[in-house]
N, C-alpha and C positions, 0 to 999 in steps of 0.2 A: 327557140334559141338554137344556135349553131355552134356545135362543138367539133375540133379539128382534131384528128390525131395526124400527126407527121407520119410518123411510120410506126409497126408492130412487129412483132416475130411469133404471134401466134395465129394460130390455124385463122382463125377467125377472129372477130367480135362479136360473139354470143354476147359472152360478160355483159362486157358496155355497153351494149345494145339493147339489153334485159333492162339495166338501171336507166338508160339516159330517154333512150328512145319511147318505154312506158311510161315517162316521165312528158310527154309531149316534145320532146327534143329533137334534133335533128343531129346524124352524125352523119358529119364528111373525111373520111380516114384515107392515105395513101399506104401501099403495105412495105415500099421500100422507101428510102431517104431519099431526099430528090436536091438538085441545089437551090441555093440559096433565094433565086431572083424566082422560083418554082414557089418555092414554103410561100413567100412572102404573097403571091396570090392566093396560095389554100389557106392562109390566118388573117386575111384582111378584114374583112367579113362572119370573124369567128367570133364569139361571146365568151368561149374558153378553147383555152389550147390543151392536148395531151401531147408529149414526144418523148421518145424512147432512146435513139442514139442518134437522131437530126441534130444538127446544129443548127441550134437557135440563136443566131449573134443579134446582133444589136440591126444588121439591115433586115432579118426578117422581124424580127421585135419593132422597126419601125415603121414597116407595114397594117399593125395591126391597130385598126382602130376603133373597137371595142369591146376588145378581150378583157373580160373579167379577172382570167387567172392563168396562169401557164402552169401545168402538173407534169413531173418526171417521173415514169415508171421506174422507180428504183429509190435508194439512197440518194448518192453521188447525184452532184446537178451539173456537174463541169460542164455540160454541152450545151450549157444555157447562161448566157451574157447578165448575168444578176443584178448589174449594174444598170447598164441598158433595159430591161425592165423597170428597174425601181424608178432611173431616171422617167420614165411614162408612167408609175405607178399602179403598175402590174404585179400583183403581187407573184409568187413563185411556190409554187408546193411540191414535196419530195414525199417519199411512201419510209417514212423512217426505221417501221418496224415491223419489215417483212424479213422474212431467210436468214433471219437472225442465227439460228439453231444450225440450218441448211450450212451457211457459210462456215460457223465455226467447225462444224462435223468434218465440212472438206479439209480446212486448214488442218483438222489431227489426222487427217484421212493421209494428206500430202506430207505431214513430218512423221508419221510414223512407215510411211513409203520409203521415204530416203534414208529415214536413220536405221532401219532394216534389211534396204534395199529390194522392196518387194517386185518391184519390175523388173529388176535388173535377172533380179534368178528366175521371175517365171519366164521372163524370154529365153534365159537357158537353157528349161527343161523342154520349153518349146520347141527348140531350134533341135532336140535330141539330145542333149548331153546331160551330163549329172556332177554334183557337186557342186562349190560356191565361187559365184559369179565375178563376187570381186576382192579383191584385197579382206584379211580377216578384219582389220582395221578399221574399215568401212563398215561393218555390221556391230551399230553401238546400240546401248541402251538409255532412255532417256533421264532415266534414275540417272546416269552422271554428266549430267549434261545441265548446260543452264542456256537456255529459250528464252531469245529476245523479244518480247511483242512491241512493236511501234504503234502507238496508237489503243486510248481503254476508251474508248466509244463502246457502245453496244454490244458490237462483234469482237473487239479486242477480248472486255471484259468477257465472255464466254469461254471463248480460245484460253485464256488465263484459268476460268476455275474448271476444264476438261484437264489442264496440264497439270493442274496440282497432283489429280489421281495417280501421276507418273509417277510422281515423287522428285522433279526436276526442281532445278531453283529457275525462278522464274521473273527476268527484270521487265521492265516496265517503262517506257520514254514517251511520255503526252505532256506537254506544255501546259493544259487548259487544266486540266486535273490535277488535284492539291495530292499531294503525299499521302495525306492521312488516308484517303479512299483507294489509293493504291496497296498500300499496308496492311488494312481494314483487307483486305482481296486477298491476304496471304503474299503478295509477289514484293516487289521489291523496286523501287523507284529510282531512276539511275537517267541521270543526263544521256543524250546520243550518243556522244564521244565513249563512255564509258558500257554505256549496250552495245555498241559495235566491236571494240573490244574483249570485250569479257562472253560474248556468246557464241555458242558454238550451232544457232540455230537463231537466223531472224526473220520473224514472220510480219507484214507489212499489213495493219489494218486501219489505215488512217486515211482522210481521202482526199485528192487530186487539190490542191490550193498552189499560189504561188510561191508559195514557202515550202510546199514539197514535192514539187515535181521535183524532177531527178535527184532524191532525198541519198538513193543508192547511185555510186556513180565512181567513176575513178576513184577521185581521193576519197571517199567514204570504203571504197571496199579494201583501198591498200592500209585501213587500218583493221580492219577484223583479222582473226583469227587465220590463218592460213588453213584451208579445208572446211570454210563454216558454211551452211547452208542456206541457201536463201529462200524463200517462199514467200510467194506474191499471188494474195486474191482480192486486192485495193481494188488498186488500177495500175495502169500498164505502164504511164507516163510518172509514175515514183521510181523507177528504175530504168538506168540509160543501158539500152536494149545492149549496144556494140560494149560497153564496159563493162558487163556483165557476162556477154559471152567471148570476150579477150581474158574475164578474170576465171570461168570455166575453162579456158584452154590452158591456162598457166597452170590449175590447182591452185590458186588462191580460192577462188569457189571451189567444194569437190561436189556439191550438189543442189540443183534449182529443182523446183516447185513450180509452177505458174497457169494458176487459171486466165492472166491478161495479161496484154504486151502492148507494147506502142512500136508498131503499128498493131491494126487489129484489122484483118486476119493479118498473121504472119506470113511475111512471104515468100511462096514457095521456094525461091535459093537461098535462103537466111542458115545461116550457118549453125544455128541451135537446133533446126528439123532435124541434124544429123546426129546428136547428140545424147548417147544411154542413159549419160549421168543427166537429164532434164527431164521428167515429169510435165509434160504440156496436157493443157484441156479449154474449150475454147469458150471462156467465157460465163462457165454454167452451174458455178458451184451455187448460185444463190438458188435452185432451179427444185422443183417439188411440186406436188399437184397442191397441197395445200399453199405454198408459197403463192405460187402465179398466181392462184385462184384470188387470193388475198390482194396482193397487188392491185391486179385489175380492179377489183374491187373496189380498195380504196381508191385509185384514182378515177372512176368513174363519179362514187362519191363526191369527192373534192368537189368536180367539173358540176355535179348537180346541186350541190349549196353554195356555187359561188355565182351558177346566174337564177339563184333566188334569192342570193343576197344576203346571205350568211354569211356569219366570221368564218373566216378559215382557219384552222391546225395546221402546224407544219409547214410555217412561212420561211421560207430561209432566203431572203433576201428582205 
C-alpha cells in the first residue's frame, strides 16, 4: 500500500517509516507544501494520506482515488475540506490527544508573562538599565484578576484547573458544553458577551470553525475591558490580525500573547514585530519530545489500520 505525506517539519521519517514501512508499506512524503494541482498527483495513487499544514481542498481530495483515510498531524483539521472528503467518503482523522499538557503550560507560561511583564524587564536589564520597565499598573497579580477561557475542550479544561491554583475567578464561554461541567471545573460559565466584558485576560482555546474565525475582531474587542489581555494558542485565524494590532496601538489591548497568526509566518513589515507589549513565538507551544513522538505515532497508526481495514478513532468528518 501507498501512503502519502503532503509535507512534515520534522528531521526526518524515522517514526513513520519504522510503523508503516515494517509494515510492507510504501511511503511517498514531500517535505515542504507544494500547490495544489502538485498534491493532487502525490495523493492519486495513495491508499492513505498524512498532511501537516498542505491544504487539502476539495481539488486535491478530488484526485484521490483510493484513499482510505486522510490523517492530520495535529488537533485542528482546518487545512482539510471535510466536506469534500466525506462527499467521496474519506474518512478524516485528527491526533486529539497529543500536547495537551505542552499547550496548556505555554498558555500560563504566556499569562503569567504579561500579567508580570516578564520580557518586558528582562530586556531592560539587558539593554543595561535597572528598575521597572513599565507602568506600576501593568505588574498585576492573577489572584485579582478574572481569566476568560474561550473554549473547555481538552486544552481549555487544563488551562482552567492550572488557573484555579492562582486563585483567579475563572469564566468559561463553550456553546457545546452544558453548565454543569463547567461548574463541576470550579470556573464559571458565562455567555461571550459577558467573558469579554468582565475579563481582564482572554485566552482563546477553541478551534478554527465558521463560527469562529475572526471570534476576536473590531466589534468583539471594543467591548472588553480597556487594557485586557489577549492570548492566542488556537489558531491564528480566531483573531483579525489588523484589529487587534489598531486595538494594541490604542491601549484598548495593553497586552497580546501569540503562539499563531493569520498570516503564518508573519510578515516581516507587520506592525506587531515592533511591538514590547506582544509576546510572539511561532507556532510551537504544542512542541515536546514526548508530544511529537506521540504524534507521529499515532498518525502513522491511523494510516496503518486503515489500509488494513480497521475502524478508525478519531473521525471528524
Amino acid at each position: 500500500m501507498k501512503i502519502a505525506i503532503t509535507d512534515f517539519s520534522f528531521p526526518n521519517l524515522d517514526i513513520e517509516e519504522g510503523i508503516l514501512v515494517a509494515a510492507g508499506n510504501e511511503v511517498v512524503a514531500w517535505k515542504e507544501k507544494r500547490p495544489s494541482a502538485e498534491l493532487a498527483e502525490l495523493v492519486r495513487d495513495a491508499d492513505a494520506v498524512i498532511t501537516q499544514f498542505a491544504s487539502v481542498n476539495a481539488e486535491v481530495i478530488a484526485g484521490m482515488q483510493q484513499a482510505k483515510v486522510i490523517i492530520r498531524y495535529g488537533i485542528g483539521v482546518d487545512n482539510v475540506d471535510l466536506v469534500a472528503a466525506r462527499s467521496r467518503g474519506i474518512p478524516v482523522c485528527n491526533v486529539p490527544d497529543y500536547c495537551i499538557d505542552e499547550v496548556a503550560d505555554h498558555t500560563l507560561a504566556f499569562i503569567l508573562a504579561t500579567t508580570r511583564q516578564v520580557v518586558t524587564n528582562s530586556n531592560l536589564v539587558h539593554s543595561g538599565k535597572w528598575g521597572l520597565a513599565t507602568s506600576l499598573e501593568q505588574m498585576r497579580s492573577l489572584r485579582d484578576l478574572t481569566v476568560g477561557v474561550v473554549g473547555f475542550g481538552r486544552i481549555g479544561r487544563e488551562v482552567s484547573a492550572r488557573l484555579k491554583a492562582f486563585k483567579c475567578r475563572v469564566l468559561v464561554h463553550d456553546p457545546v458544553v452544558v453548565d454543569s461541567t463547567i461548574i463541576h471545573a470550579g470556573c464559571s460559565p458565562a455567555s461571550l458577551s459577558q467573558l469579554l466584558s468582565e475579563s481582564d485576560v482572554v485566552t482563546l482555546h477553541c478551534p478554527s470553525t465558521a463560527s469562529t474565525r475572526g471570534l476576536i475582531n473590531r466589534d468583539s474587542l471594543a467591548t472588553t475591558k480597556r487594557g485586557v489581555i489577549v492570548i492566542n494558542l488556537a489558531r491564528g485565524d480566531l483573531v483579525d490580525s489588523q484589529a487587534l494590532t489598531d486595538a494594541l496601538q490604542s491601549g484598548q489591548v495593553s497586552n497580546a500573547a501569540l503562539d499563531v497568526f493569520a498570516p503564518e509566518p508573519i510578515p516581516a513589515d507587520h506592525a506587531i514585530l515592533e511591538m514590547e507589549n506582544v509576546i510572539l513565538a511561532s507556532h510551537i507551544a504544542s512542541t515536546s519530545v514526548p508530544a511529537v513522538r506521540k504524534l507521529r505515532e499515532t498518525a502513522a497508526g491511523l494510516a496503518l489500520m486503515a489500509v488494513r481495514g480497521e475502524d478508525l478513532p478519531n473521525v471528524v468528518n
